[in-house]
C-alpha positions as CSV (number, residue, x, y, z in Angstrom):
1,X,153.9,77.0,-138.6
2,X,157.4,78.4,-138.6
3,X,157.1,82.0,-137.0
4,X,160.4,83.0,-138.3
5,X,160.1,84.7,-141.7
6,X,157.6,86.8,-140.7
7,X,159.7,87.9,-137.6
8,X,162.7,88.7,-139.4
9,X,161.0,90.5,-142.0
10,X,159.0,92.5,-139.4
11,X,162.5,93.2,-137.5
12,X,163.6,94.4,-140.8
13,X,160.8,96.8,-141.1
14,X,161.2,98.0,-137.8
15,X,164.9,98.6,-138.7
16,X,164.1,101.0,-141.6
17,X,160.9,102.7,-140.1
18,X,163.1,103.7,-137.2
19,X,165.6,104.9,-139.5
20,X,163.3,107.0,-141.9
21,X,161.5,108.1,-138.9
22,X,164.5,109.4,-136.9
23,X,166.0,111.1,-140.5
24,X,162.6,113.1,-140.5
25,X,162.5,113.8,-136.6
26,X,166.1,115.5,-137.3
27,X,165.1,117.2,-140.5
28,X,162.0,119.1,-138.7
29,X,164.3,119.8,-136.1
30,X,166.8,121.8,-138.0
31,X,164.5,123.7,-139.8
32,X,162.2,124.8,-137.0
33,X,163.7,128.0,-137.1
34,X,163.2,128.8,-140.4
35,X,159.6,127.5,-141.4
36,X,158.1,128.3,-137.8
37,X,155.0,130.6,-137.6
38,X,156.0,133.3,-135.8
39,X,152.9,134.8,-134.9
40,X,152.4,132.0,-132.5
41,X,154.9,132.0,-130.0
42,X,153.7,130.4,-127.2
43,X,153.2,126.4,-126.4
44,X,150.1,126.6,-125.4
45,X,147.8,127.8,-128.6
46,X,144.2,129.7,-127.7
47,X,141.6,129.9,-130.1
48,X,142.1,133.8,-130.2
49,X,145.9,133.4,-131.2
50,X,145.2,131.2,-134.1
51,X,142.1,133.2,-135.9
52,X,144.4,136.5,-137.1
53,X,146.6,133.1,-138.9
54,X,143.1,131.0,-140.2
55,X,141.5,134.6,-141.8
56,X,144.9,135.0,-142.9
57,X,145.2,131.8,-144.9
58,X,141.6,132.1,-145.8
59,X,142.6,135.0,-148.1
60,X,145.3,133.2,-149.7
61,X,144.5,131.4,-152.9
62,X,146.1,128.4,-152.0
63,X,144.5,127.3,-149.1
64,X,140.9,126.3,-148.3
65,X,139.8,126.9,-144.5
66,X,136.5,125.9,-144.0
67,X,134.5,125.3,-140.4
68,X,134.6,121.5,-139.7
69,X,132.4,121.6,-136.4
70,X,132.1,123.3,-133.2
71,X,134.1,122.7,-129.6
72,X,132.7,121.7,-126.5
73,X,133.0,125.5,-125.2
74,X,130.9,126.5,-128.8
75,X,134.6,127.5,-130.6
76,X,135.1,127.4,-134.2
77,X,137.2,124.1,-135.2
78,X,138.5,124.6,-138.7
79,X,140.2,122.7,-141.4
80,X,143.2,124.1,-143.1
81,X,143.6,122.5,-146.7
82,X,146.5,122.9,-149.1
83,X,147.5,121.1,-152.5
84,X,145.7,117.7,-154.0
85,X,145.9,114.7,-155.3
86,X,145.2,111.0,-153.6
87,X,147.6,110.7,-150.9
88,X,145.6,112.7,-148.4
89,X,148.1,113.8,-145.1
90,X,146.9,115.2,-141.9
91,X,148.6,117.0,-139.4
C-alpha cells in the first residue's frame, strides 16, 4: 500500500489550512480595535462584568440569550445566539 498520495495530499491541506488560518488570525487582529466590547476591559472576565452585556443583548431583537445550565459555584451559564441557518458556529 503506497502511503504517498495520501501524504502529499494531506501536506497540501496542511499548506492551505495554515494559510487560511493565519489570513484570519491577522484579520481579527487588525480589527480588534474596532469591533471590541468595550465594556469589558479586563482579561480576566467575572460573571458580574458580563451580565450588564447578556441583559443587554437580551433586549435586542436579534439575539436570543437563554440560561443553558448552572456553574460549579451555582452561576448562571448562558448562551448567546445570533442569525440561522445550517452551519451552526460556536465561539
Amino acid at each position: 500500500m503506497n502511503k504517498f498520495p495520501f501524504l502529499l495530499i494531506f501536506s497540501i491541506f496542511l499548506t492551505i489550512f495554515h494559510t487560511n488560518a493565519q489570513d484570519i488570525t491577522n484579520q481579527l487582529y487588525e480589527t480588534y480595535e474596532k469591533y471590541k466590547e468595550p465594556t469589558l476591559g479586563e482579561r480576566r472576565i467575572k460573571h458580574i462584568d458580563i451580565q450588564p452585556l447578556l441583559n443587554r443583548y437580551k433586549n435586542n431583537p436579534k439575539f436570543k440569550v437563554k440560561k443553558v445550565g448552572s456553574s460549579i459555584g451555582g452561576k448562571s451559564l448562558s448562551l448567546v445566539s445570533i442569525g440561522n441557518g445550517d452551519t451552526d458556529v460556536f465561539l
